[in-house]
Every structure is written in C-alpha cells, then in structure tokens.
N, C-alpha and C positions, 0 to 999 in steps of 0.2 A: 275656495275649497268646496268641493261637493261632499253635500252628507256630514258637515263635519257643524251643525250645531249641538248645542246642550255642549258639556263639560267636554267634548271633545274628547273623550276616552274611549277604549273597547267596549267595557263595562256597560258606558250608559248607550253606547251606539246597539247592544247587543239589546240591552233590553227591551228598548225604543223600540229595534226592530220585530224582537219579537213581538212584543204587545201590540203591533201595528197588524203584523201577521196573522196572529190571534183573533184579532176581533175580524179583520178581511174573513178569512177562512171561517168564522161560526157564520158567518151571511150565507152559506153556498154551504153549510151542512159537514163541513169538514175540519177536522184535527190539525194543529200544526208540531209540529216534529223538525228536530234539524236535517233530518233527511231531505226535505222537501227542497227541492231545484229553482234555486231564485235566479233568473236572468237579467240582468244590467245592462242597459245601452244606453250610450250617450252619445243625444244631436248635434248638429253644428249648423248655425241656420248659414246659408249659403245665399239667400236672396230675399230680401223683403220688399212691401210696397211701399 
C-alpha cells in the first residue's frame, strides 16, 4: 500500500501530510494552504544492475 502508514485513516494521513508540508514550506519562506498543487508520481523500476 503506498502512503498508507500510521492508523491508516484520512485524518491521520491528512495531518501527517500537512505537518510534513508545513515545515518543507517554512525552509523556502513560504505558507502552506490547501490550495497549494501537490503532484504524485509513481516509478516502476524497469532495469537494475
């Protein structure tokens, strides 16, 4: 499951995320707001050594 530690609920995912958000953003001078455009991608390794 990606993303899905701690209690596995919205709640604690939401919080998590914001407080993660929060301290990123005070590094770099800036507010976090739920406005702000979070983008998500996920790899798929295709070739290792």
């Amino acid at each position: 499951m990606i993303e899905g530690e701690g209690g596995k609920s919205l709640d604690y995912w939401r919080r998590a995320h914001i407080n993660f958000f929060t301290r990123e953003l005070e590094g770099i001078g800036a507010e976090f707001n739920e406005d702000v455009l979070v983008v998500f991608e996920e790899f798929e390794v295709v070739f290792q050594f």
